[in-house]
C-alpha positions as CSV (number, residue, x, y, z in Angstrom):
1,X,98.3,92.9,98.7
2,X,96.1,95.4,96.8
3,X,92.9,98.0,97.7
4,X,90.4,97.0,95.7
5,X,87.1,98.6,94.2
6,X,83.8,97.3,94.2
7,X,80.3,96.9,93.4
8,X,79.3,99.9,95.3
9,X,80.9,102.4,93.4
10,X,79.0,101.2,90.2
11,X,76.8,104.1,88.9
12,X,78.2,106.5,91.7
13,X,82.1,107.0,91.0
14,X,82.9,109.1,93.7
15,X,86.5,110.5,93.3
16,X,87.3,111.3,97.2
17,X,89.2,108.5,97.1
18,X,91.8,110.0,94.3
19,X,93.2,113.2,96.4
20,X,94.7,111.2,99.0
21,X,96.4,108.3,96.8
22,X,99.7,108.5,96.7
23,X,100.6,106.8,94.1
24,X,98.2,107.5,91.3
25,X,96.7,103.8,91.0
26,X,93.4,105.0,90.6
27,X,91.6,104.3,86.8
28,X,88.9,105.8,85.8
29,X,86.2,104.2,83.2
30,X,82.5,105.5,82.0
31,X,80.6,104.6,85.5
32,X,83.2,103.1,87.8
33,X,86.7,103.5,89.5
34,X,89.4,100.7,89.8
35,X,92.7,100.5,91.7
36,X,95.4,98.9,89.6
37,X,97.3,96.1,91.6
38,X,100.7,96.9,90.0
39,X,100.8,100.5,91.5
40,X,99.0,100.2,94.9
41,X,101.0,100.4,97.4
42,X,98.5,99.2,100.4
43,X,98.6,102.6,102.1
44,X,94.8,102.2,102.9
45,X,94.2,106.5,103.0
46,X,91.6,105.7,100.2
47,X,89.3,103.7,102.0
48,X,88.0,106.4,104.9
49,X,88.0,108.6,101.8
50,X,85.2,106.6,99.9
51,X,81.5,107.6,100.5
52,X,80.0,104.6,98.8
53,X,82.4,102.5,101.0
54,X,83.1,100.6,98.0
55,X,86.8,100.1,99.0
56,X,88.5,96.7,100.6
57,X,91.6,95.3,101.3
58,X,91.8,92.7,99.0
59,X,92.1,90.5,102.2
60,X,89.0,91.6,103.7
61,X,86.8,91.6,100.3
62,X,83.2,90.4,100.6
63,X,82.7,86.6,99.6
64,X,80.6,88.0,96.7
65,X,82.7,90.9,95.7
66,X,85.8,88.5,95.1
67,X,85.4,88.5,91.1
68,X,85.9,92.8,91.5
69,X,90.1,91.5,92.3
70,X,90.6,90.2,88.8
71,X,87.7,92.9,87.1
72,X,90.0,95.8,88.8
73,X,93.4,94.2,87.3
74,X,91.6,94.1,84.0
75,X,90.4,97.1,83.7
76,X,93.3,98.9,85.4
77,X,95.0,97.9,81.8
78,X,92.9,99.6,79.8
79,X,91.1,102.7,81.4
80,X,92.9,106.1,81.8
81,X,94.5,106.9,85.2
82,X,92.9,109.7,86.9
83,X,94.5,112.0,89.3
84,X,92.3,114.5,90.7
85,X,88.8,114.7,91.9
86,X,85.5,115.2,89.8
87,X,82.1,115.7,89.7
88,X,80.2,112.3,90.8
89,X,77.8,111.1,88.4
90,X,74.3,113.2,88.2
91,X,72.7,109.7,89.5
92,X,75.5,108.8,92.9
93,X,72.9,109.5,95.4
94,X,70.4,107.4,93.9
95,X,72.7,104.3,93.6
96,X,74.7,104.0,96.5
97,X,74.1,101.0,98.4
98,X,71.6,99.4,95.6
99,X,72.9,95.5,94.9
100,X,73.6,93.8,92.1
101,X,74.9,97.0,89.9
102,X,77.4,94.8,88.2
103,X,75.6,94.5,84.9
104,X,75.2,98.0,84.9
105,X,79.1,98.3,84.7
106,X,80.1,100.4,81.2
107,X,83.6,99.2,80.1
């Protein structure tokens, strides 16, 4: 099993959820977070950690958030692992909680 990040954290990118992983699976990209499958560990400490509540289990995931599994393996390949917490983006407070942010997703 696998934490997984979705939609939510499109265009927001909070970085609580770094700090408290233990395991550094967190990757970081233009607008968006991912947790890489290979190097979570299923500790859960980042999901009471995520503002946006972006953050699942992959058992638990939304019905329409199921395509974020595969988009976080992905992506987890080719972005930058980040390890400490920074600035959200300028724009976080406005997008939280706004649907359909997908194609707003910057690979």
């Amino acid at each position: 099993m696998t934490f997984v990040v979705t939609e939510n954290c499109i265009r927001c990118k909070y970085t609580d959820c770094v700090d408290v992983c233990p395991a550094d699976c967190f990757h970081e990209g233009p607008n968006f977070l991912v947790i890489n499958p290979k190097t979570c560990i299923d500790c859960s400490l980042c999901v009471q950690e995520c503002p946006a509540d972006a953050i699942y289990d992959e058992k638990d995931l939304p019905p329409d958030q199921h395509h974020f599994l595969e988009l976080n393996a992905e992506l987890a390949e080719v972005w930058p692992v980040i390890g400490e917490t920074s600035v959200p983006l300028a724009e976080a407070e406005d997008w939280i909680d706004k649907p359909e942010k997908l194609q707003y997703l910057e690979r």
